[in-house]
KEDO-331806 format. One line per 3 residues: number of its first residue (from 1); for each residue x, y, z of N, C-alpha, C. Coordinates in Angstrom, 2 decimals. Layout:
BEGIN
NUM) X:Y:Z:X:Y:Z:X:Y:Z | ...
! end
This chain:
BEGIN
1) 69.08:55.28:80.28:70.47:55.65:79.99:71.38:54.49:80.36 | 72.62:54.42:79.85:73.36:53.12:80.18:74.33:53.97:80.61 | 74.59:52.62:81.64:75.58:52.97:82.69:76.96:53.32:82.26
4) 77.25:52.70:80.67:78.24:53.07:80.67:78.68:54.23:78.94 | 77.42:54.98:79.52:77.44:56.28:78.83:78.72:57.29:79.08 | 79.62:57.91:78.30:80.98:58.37:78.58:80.61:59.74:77.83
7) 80.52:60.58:78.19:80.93:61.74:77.56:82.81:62.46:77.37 | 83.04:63.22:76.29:84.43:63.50:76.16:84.25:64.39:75.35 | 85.50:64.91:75.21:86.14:66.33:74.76:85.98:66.51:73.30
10) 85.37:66.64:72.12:85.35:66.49:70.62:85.22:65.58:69.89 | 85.18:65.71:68.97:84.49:64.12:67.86:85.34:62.80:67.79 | 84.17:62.34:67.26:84.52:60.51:67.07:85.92:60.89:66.24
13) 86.84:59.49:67.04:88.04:59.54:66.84:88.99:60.55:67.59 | 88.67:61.12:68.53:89.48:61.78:69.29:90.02:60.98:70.25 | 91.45:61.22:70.62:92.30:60.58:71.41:91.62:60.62:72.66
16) 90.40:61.51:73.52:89.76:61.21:74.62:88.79:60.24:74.40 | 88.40:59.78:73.37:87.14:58.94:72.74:88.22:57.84:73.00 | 89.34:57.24:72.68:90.16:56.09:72.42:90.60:56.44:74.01
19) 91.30:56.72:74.71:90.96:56.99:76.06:89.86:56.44:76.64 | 88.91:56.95:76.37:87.63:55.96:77.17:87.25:54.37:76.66 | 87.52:54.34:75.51:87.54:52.91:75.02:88.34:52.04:75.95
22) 89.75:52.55:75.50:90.40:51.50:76.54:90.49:51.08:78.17 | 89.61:52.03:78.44:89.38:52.29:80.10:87.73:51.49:80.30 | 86.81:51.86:79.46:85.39:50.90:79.52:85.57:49.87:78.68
25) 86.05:49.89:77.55:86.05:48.63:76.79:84.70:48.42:76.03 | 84.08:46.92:75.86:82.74:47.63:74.61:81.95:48.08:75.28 | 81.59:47.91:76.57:80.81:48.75:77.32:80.34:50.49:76.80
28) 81.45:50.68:76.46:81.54:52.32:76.45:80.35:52.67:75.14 | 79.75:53.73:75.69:78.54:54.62:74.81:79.34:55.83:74.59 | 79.51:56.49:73.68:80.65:57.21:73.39:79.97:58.38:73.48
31) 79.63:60.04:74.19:78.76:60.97:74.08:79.70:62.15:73.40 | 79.93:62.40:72.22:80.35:63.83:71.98:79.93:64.99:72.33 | 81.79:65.84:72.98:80.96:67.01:73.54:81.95:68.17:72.86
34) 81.37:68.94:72.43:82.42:69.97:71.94:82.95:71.05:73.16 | 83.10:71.30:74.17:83.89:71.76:74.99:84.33:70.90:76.28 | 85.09:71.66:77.21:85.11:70.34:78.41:84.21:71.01:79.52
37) 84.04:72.10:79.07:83.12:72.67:80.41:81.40:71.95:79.77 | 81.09:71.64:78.54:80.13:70.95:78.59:79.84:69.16:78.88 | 81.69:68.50:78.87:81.88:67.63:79.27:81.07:67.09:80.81
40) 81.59:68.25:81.58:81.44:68.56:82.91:80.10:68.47:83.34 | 79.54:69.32:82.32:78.15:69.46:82.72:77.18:68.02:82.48 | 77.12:67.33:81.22:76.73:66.46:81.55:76.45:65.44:82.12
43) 77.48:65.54:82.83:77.66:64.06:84.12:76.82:64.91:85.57 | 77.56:66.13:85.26:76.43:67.24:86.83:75.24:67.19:86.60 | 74.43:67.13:85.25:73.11:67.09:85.21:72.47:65.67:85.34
46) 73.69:64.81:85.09:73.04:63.17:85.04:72.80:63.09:84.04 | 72.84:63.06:82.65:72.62:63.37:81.40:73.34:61.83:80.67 | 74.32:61.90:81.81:75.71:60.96:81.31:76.27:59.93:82.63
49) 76.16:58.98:82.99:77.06:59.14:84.35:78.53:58.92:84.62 | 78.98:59.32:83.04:80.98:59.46:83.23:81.35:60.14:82.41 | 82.23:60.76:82.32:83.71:61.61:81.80:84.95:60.92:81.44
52) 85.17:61.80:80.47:86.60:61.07:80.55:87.61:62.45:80.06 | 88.14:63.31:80.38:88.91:64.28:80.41:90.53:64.73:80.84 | 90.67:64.91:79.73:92.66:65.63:79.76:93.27:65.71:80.59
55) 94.21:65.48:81.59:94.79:66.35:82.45:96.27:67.08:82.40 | 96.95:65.81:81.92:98.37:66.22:81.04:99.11:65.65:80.37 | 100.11:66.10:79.56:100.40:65.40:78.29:101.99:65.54:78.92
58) 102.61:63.87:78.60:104.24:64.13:79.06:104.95:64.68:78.54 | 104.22:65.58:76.73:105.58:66.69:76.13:104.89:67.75:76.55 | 103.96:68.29:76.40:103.40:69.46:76.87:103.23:70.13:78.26
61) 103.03:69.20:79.06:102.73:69.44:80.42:100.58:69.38:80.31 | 100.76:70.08:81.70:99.15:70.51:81.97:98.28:70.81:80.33 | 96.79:70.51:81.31:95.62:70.86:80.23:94.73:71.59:81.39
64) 94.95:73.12:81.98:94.70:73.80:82.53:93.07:74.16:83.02 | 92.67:73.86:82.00:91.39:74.21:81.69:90.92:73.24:83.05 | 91.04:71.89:82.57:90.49:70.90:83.18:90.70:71.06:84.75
67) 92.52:71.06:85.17:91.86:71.52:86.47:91.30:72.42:87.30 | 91.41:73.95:86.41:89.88:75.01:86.92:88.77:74.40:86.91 | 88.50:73.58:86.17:86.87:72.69:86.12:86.72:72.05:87.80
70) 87.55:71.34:87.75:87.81:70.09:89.41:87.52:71.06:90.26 | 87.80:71.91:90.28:87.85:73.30:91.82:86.80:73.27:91.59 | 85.84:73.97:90.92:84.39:74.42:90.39:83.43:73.14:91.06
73) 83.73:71.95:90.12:83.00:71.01:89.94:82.72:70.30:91.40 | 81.45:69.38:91.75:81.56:68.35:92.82:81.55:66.85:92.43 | 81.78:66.83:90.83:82.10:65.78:90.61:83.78:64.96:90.99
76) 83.80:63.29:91.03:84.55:62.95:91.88:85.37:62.26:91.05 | 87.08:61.77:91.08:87.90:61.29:90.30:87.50:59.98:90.90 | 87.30:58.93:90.24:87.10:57.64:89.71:87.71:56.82:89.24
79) 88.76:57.05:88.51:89.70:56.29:87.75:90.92:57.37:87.17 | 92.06:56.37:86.36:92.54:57.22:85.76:93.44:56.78:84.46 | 93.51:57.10:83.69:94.08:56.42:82.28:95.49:57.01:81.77
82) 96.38:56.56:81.30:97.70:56.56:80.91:97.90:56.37:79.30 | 97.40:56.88:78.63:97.33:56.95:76.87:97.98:57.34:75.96 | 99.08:55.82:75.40:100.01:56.96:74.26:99.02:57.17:72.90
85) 99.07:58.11:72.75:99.43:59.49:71.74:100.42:59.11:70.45 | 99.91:58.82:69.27:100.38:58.73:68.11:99.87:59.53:67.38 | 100.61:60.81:66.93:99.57:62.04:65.77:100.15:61.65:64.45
88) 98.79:61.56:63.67:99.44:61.22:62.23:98.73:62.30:61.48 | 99.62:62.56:60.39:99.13:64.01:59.66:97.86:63.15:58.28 | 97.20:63.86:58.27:95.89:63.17:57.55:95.47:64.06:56.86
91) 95.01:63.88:55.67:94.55:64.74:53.88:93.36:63.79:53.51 | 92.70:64.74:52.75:91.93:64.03:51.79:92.60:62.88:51.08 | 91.93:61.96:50.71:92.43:60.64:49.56:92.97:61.27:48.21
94) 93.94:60.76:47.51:94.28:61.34:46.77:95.88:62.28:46.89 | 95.69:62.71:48.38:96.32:64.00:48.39:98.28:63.40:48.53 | 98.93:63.79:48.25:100.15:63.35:48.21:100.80:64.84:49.56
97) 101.92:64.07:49.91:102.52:64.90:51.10:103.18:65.95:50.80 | 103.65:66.43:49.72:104.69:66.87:49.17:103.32:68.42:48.54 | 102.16:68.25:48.62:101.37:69.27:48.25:100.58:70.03:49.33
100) 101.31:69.40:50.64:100.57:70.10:51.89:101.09:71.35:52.02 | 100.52:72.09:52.35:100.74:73.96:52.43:100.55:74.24:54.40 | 99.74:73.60:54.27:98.17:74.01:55.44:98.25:73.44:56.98
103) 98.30:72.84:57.80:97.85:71.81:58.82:97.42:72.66:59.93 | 95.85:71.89:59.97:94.98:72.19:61.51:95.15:70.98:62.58 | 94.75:71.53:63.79:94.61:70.59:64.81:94.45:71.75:66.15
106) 94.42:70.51:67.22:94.34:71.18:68.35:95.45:71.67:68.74 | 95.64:72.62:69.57:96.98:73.20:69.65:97.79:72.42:70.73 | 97.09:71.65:71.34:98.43:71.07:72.30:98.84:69.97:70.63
109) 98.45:69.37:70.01:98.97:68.27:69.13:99.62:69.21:68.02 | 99.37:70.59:67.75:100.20:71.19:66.97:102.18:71.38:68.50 | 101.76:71.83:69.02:102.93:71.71:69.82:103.67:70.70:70.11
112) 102.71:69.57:70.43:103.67:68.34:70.22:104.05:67.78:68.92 | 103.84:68.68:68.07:104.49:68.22:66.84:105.35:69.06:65.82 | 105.53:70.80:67.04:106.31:71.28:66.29:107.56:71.00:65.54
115) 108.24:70.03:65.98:109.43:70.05:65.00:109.49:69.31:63.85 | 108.60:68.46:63.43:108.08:68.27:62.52:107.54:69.24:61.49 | 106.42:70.40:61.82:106.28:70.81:61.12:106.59:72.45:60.80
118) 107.85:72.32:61.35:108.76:73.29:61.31:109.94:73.14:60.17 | 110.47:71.50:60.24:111.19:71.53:59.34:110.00:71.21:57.88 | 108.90:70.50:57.64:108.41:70.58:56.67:107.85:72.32:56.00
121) 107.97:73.15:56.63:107.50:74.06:56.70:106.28:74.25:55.82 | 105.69:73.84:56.78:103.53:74.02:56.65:103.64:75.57:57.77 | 102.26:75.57:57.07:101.77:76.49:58.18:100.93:75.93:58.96
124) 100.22:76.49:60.06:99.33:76.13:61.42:98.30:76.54:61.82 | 96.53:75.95:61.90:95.82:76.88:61.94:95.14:75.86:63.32 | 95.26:76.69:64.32:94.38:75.83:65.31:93.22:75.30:65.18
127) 92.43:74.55:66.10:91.04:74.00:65.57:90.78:73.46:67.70 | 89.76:73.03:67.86:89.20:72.66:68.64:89.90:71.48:69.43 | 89.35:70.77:68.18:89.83:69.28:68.13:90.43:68.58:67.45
130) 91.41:67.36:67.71:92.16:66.49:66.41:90.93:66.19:65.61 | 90.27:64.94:65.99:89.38:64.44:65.14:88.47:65.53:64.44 | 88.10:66.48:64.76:87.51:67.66:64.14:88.30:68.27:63.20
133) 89.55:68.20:62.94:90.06:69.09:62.33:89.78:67.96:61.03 | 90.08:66.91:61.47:90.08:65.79:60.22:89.10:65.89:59.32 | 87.37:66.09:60.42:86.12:66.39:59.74:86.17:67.73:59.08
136) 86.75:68.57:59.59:86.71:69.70:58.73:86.89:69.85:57.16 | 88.21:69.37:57.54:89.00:69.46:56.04:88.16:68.33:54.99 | 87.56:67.04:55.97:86.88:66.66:55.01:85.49:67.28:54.27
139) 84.77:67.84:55.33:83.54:68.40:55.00:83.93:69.47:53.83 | 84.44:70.52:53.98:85.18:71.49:53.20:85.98:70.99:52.33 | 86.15:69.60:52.12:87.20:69.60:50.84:88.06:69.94:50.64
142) 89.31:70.39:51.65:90.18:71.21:51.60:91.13:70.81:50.95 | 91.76:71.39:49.99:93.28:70.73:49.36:94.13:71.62:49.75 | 95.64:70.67:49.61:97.01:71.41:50.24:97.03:71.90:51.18
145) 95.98:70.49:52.39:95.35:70.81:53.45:95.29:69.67:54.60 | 96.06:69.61:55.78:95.89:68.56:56.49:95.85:68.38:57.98 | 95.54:67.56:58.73:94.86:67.34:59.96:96.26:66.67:60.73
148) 96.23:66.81:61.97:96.53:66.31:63.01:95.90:65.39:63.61 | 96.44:63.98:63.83:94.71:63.30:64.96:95.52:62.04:64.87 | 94.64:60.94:65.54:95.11:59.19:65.41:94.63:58.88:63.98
151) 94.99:57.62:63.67:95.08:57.13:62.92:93.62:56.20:62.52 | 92.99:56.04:63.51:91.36:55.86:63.90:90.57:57.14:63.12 | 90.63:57.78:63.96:90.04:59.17:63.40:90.05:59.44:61.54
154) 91.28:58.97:61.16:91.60:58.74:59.52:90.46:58.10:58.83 | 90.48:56.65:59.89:89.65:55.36:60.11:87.93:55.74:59.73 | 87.76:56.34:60.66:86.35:56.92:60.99:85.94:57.36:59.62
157) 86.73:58.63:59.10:86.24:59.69:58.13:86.47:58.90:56.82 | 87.33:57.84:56.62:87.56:57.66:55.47:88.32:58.27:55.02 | 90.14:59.02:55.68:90.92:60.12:55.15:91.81:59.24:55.13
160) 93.08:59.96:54.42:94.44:58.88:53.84:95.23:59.92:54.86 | 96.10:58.83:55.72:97.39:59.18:56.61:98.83:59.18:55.85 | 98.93:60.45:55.72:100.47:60.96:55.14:101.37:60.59:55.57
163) 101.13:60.46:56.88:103.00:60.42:57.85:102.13:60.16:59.47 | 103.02:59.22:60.23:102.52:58.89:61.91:103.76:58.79:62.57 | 103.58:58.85:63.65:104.75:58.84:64.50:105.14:60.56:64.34
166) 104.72:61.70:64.39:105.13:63.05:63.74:105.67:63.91:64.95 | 105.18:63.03:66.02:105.54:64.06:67.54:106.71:64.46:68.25 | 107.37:65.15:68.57:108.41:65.20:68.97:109.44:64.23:69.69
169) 108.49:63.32:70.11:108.86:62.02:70.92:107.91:60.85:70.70 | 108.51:59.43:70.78:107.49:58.63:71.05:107.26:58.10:72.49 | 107.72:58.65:73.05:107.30:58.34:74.29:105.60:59.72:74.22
172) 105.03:59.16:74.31:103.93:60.87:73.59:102.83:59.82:75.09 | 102.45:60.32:75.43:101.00:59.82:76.42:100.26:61.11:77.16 | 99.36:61.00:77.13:98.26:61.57:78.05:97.28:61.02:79.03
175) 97.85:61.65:80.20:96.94:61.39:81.21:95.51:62.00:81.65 | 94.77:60.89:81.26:93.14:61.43:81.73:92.55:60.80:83.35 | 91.64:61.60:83.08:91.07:61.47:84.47:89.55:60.63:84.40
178) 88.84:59.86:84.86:87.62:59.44:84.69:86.97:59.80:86.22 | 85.71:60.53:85.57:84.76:61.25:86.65:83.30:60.91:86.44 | 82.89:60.99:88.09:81.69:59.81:88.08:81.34:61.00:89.63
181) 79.70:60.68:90.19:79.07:60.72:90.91:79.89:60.82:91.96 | 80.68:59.78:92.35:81.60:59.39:93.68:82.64:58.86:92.66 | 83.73:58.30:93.87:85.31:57.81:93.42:84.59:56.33:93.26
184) 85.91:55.94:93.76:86.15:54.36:93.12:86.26:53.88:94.83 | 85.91:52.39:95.28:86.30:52.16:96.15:87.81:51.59:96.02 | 88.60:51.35:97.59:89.54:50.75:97.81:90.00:49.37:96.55
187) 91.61:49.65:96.13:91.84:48.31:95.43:92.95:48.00:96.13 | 93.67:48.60:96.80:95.04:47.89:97.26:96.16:49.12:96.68 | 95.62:49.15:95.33:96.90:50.07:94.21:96.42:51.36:94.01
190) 95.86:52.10:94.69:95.18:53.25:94.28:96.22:54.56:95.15 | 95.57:55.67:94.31:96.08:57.18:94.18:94.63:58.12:94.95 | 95.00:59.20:95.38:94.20:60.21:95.87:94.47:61.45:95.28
193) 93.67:62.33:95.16:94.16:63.55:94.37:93.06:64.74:95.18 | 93.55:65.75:95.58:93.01:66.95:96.46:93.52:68.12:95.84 | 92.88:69.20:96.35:93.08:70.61:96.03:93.57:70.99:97.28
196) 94.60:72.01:97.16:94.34:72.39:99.04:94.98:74.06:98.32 | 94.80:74.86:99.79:95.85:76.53:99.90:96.05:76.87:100.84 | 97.17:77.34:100.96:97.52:77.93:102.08:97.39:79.67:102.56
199) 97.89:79.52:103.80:98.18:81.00:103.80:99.29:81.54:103.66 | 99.45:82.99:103.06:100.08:84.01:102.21:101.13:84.14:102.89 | 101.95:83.47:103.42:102.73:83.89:104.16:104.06:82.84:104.17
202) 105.45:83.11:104.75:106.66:82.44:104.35:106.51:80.62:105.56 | 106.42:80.13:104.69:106.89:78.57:105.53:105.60:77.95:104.97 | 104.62:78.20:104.55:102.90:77.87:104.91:102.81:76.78:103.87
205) 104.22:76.76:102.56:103.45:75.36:101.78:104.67:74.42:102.41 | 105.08:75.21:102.99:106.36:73.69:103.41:105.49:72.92:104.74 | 105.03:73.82:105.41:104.38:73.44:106.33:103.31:72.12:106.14
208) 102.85:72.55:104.99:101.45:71.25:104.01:102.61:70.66:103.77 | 103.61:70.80:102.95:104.41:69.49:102.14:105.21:68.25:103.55 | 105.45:69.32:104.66:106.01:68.10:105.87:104.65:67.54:106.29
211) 103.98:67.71:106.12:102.96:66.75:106.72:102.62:65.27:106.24 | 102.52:65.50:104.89:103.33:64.87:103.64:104.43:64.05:104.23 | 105.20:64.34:103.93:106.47:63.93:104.73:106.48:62.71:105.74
214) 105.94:63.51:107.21:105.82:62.94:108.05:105.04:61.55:108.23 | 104.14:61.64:107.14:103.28:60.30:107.17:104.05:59.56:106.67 | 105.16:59.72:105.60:105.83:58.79:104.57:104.88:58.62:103.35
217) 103.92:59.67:103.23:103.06:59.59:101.73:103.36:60.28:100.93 | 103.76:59.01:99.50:104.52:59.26:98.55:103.37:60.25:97.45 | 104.27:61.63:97.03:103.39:62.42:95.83:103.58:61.87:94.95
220) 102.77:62.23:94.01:103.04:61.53:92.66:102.55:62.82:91.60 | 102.40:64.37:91.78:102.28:64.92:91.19:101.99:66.56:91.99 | 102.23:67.43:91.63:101.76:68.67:92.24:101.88:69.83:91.51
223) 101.14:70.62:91.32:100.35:71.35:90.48:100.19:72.49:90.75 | 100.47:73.94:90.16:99.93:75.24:91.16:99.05:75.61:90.08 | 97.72:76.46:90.32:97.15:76.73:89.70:96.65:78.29:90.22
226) 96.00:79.67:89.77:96.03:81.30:90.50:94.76:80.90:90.88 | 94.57:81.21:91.93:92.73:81.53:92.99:92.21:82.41:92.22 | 92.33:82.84:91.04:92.00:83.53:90.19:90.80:84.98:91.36
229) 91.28:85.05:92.49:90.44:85.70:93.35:91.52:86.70:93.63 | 92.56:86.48:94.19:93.84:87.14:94.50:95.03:87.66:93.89 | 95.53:87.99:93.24:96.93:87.97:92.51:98.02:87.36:93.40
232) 98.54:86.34:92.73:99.87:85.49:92.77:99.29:84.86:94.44 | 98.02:84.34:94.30:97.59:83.09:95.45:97.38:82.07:94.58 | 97.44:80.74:94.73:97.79:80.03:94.14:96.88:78.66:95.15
235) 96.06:77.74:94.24:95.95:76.42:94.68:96.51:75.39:94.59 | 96.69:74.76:95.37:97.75:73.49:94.94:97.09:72.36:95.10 | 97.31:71.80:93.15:96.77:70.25:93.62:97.90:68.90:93.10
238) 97.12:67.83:94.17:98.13:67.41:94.48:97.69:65.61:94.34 | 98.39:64.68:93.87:98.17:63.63:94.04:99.13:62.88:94.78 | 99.06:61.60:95.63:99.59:61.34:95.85:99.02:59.26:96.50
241) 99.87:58.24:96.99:99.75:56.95:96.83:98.70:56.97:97.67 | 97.90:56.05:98.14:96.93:55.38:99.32:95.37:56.27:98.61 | 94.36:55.45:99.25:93.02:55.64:99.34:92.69:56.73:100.63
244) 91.81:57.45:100.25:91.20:58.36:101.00:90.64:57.46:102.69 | 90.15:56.27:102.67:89.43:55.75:103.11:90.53:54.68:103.85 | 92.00:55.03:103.70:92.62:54.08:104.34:92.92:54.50:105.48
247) 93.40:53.95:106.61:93.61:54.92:108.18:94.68:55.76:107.92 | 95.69:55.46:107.40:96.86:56.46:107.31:96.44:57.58:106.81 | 95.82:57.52:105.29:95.49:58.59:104.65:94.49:59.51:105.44
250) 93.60:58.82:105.98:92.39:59.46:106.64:93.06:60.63:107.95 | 94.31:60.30:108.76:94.97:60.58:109.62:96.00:62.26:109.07 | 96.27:62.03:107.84:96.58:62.66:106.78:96.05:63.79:106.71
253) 94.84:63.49:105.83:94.25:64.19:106.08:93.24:65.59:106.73 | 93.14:64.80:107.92:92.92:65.39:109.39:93.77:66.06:109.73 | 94.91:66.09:109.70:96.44:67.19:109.55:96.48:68.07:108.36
256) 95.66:67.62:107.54:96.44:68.69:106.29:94.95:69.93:106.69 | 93.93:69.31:107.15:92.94:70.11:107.38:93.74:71.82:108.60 | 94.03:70.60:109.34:94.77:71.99:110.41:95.54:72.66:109.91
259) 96.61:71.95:108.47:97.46:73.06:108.03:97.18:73.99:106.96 | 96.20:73.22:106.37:95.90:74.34:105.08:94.73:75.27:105.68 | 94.73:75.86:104.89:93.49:76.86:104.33:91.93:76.62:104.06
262) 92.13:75.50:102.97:91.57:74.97:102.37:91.44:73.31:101.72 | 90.57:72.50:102.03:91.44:70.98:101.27:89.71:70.81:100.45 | 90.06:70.21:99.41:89.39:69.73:98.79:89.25:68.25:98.14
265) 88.73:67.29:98.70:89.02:66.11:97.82:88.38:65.64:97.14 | 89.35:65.05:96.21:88.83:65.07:94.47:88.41:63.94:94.43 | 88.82:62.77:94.85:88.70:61.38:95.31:89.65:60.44:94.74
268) 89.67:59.41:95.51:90.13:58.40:95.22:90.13:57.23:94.11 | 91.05:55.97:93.78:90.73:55.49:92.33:92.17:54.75:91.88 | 91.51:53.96:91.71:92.94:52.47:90.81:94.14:53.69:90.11
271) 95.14:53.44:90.51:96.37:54.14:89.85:96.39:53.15:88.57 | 96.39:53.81:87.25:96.69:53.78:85.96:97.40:52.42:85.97 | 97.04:51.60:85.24:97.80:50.43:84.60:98.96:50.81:84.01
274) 100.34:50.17:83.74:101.46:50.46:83.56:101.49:49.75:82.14
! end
């Protein structure tokens, strides 16, 4: 197996496939997976030894799924990628824009592109995946029929791009996560990311957030997600600057242990290129 075997979220040409490209470079062995819980699994079985998976999109917010996976999983954050997002609407060859009825895709890229295709007024049929939806319509032949996805993905299938730039914003990016065996060691510029909970009771997340505080460690994200055990208990995850393995953080740590409930760490890893 090569080391730099990547498994990801749906077919060639998916924005997690271009995601891992630009994060391995030609290195990358590209593994299609049609869900993310089978994403998951292949790197747990060794099958694969990396991931490359969703976490959130700056018009949408969260990709939920993924962090119920992290709680579950003992696989470790490794890296992390910063990816704009260009959806271009894509037809069979031939097909002119003005005869589209139809458009599939994944539903976070149908949302980030509602106003677009609100004023064209298409209709909307979810699908899995961008790049899948593309294969669909091609396999099926679909007319007055069109896809959501990059412009690669077009690339791939051999489909004609109607219209790009379609998203509500161009500022459009998604943040993924890259997961491996263990983290990443120390670079100087790196992020930490943990799960933690508290107890049910009044003061108990302020209590975790001054600890925070008190070190002077800067968050850089925080997250509630349901213990799906309790009604309205809630995990909180959380990223924030320094390495697991640095003394401050490590000190950190050791405090957040006394204050939470629960801590979980996800690991450490180079904060995203700018």
């Amino acid at each position: 197996m090569d080391d730099a075997d990547v498994a990801f979220q749906g077919e060639r040409g998916a924005y997690s496939e271009g995601a891992a490209i630009s994060y391995f470079g030609e290195k990358l062995v590209p593994i299609s997976c049609r869900t993310l819980k089978e994403v998951f699994s292949k790197v747990e079985s060794k099958k694969v030894n990396f991931a490359v998976v969703p976490m959130e999109n700056s018009l949408e917010g969260s990709v939920n799924e993924s962090y119920d996976l992290l709680l579950e999983s003992n696989l470790k954050v490794r890296g992390e990628i910063e990816y704009r997002v260009n959806h271009c609407l894509i037809a069979n060859p031939g097909t002119k824009l003005k005869e589209i009825r139809e458009v599939y895709s994944h539903p976070q890229a149908l949302a980030q592109c509602r106003g677009y295709l609100s004023k064209m007024g298409f209709d909307t049929v979810p699908a899995y995946d961008t790049a899948g939806s593309v294969l669909l319509i091609k396999e099926k032949k679909l007319e007055k029929t069109a896809a959501i996805a990059s412009s690669r993905a077009a690339e791939i299938y051999g489909m004609k791009v109607l219209a790009d730039k379609i998203a509500g914003s161009t500022r459009n990016f998604t943040r993924f996560f890259v997961l491996g065996d263990s983290d990443h060691q120390p670079t100087g510029a790196d992020k930490t990311s943990i799960i933690f909970s508290t107890k049910h009771q009044p003061g108990a997340l302020y209590a975790v957030m001054k600890v925070f505080a008190s070190n002077k460690i800067n968050l850089t994200k925080i997250e509630s997600r349901p213990t799906k055990r309790t009604p309205w208990e809630y995990n909180f995850y959380v990223d924030f600057e320094g390495h697991r393995l640095d003394v401050k953080i490590q000190k950190l740590l050791r405090t957040l242990d006394q204050a939470a409930v629960f801590v979980k760490i996800l690991g450490s890893y180079p904060a995203a290129r700018k």
